[in-house]
C-alpha positions in Angstrom: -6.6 24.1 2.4 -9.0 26.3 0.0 -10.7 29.5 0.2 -14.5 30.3 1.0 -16.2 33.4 0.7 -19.7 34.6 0.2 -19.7 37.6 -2.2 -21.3 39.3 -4.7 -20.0 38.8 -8.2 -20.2 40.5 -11.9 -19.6 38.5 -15.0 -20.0 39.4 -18.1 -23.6 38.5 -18.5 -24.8 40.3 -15.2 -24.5 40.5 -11.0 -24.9 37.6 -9.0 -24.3 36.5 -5.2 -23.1 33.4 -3.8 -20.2 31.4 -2.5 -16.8 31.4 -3.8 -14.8 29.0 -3.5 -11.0 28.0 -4.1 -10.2 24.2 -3.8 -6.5 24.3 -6.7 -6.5 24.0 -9.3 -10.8 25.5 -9.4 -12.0 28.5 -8.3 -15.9 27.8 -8.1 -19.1 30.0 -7.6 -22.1 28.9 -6.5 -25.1 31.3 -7.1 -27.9 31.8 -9.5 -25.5 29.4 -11.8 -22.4 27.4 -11.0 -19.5 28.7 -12.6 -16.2 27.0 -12.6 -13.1 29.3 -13.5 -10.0 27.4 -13.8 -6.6 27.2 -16.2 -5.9 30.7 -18.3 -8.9 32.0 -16.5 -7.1 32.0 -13.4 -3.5 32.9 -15.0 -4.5 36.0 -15.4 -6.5 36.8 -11.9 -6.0 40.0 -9.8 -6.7 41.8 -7.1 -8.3 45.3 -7.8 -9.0 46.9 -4.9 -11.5 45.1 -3.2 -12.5 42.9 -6.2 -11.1 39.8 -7.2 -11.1 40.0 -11.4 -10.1 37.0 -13.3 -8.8 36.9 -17.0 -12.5 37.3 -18.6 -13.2 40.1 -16.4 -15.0 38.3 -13.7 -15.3 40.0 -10.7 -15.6 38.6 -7.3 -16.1 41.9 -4.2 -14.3 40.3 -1.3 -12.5 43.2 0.2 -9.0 44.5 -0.2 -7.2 42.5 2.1 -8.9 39.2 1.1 -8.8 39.9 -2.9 -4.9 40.5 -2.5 -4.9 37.3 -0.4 -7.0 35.3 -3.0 -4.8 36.4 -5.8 -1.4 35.5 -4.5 -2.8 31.9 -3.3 -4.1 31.6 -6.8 -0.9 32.7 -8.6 1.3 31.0 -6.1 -0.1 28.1 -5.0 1.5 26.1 -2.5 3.3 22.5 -3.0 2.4 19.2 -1.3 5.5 19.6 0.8 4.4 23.7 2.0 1.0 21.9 2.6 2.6 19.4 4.8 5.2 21.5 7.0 8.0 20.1 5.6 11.3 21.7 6.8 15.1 20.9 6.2 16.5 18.3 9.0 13.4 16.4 9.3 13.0 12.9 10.2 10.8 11.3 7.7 9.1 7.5 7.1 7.3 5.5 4.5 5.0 2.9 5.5 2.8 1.6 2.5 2.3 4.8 0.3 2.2 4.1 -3.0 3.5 7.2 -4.1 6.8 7.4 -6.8 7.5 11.1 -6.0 7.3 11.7 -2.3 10.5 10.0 -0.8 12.1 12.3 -3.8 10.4 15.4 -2.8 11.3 14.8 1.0 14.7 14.5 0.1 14.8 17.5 -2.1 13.2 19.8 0.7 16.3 18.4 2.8 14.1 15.8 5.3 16.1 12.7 5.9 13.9 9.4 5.1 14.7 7.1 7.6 14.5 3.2 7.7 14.9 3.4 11.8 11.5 4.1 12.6 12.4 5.8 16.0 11.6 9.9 17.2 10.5 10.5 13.4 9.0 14.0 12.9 6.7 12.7 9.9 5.3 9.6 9.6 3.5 8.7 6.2 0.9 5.7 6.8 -1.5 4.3 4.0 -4.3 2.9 5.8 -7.2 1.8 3.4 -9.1 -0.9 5.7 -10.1 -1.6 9.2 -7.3 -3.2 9.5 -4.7 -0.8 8.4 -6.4 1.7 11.3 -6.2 -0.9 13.5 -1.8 -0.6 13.2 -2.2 3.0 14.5 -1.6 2.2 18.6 1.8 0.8 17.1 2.8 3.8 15.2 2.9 6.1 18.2 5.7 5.3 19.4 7.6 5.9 16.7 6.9 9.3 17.1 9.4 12.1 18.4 7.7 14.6 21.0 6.7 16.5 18.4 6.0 14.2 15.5 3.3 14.1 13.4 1.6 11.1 11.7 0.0 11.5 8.1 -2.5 8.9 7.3 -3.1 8.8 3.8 -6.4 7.1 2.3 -7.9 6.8 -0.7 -10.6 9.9 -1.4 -14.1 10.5 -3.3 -15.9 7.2 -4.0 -13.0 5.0 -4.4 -13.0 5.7 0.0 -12.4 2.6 1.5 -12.5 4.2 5.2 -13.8 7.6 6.3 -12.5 10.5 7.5 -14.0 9.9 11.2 -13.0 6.2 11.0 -9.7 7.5 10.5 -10.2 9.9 13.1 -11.4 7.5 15.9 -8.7 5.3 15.1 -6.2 7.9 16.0 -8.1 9.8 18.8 -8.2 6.3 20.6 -4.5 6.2 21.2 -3.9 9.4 22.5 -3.8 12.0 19.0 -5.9 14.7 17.4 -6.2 15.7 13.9 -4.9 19.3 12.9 -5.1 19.4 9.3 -6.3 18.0 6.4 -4.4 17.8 3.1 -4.9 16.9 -0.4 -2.4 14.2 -0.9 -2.5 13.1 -4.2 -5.5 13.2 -7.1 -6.7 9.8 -5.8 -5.6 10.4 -2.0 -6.3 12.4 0.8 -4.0 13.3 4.4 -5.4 13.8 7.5 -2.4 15.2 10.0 -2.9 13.9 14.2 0.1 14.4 16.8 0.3 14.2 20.3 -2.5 15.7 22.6 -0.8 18.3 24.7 -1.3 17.7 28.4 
């Protein structure tokens, strides 16, 4: 998940006010002119007291509690797997993600992939298609009480579903969406578990 802010900015040719935004690897402004800070630029951000100042001296007045949150999720930005909530001990499955890194990555944060699709704790699903979100009532199951289900789908215009298709599909058999993640450059994740009763 990014950052958004409306502040008031100073660059180098002047003051400005407008949103701020940071979606990694970009921090973005939208005011008088869009300007798109991202690669040394951001290397070198800061916080300075209430500012946010990047490497060419940018600066971005979002209060000194917020600039020092800015800067840390800037200079350490999370992984896919802090994005996700994956922990050591884990249950994991794989079903259809076409994605050469992630059982590795599991693995390496200490989750177990699993081929016994039974009280799993993360469930990766590709679904690109009607049909695809039509497999969700069967997934459920395969859930542990606390489970969750990612479905991953292709993002931007090479979308195939939507988010609220996805979204319907899941909210019909009994789950709600908590989070949203970028999975991949070409994929997104939308997280749904269990409605608490």
């Amino acid at each position: 998940m990014g950052k958004d802010a409306t502040v008031a900015a100073v660059f180098a040719d002047g003051a400005d006010e407008g949103r701020l935004q940071y979606e990694p690897p970009k921090l973005l402004f939208r005011g008088a002119q869009r300007r798109v800070f991202e690669g040394e630029t951001l290397k070198g951000v800061r916080a300075e007291g209430a500012d946010l100042v990047t490497a060419d001296g940018s600066r971005f007045t979002l209060g000194e509690k917020q600039a020092a949150s800015w800067a840390d999720a800037i200079l350490n930005p999370k992984g896919r797997m802090d994005k996700i909530g994956v922990k050591p001990g884990m249950r994991a499955a794989i079903l259809g993600v076409a994605d050469d890194t992630l059982s590795a990555e599991l693995a390496e944060r200490g989750a177990s992939p699993v081929n016994e699709l039974a009280d799993l704790d993360l469930l990766f699903y590709a679904a690109d298609s009607a049909e695809d979100l039509a497999r969700v009532e069967a997934l459920v199951p395969m859930l542990g009480p606390k489970g969750a289900l990612w479905i991953v789908s292709r993002k931007g215009k090479a979308a195939t579903v939507k988010d609220v298709e996805v979204m319907a599909a899941a909210k019909a058999h009994g789950l709600v969406d908590n989070k949203v993640v970028s999975f991949s450059d070409t994929h997104t994740s939308l997280r749904f578990v269990r409605r608490l009763t």
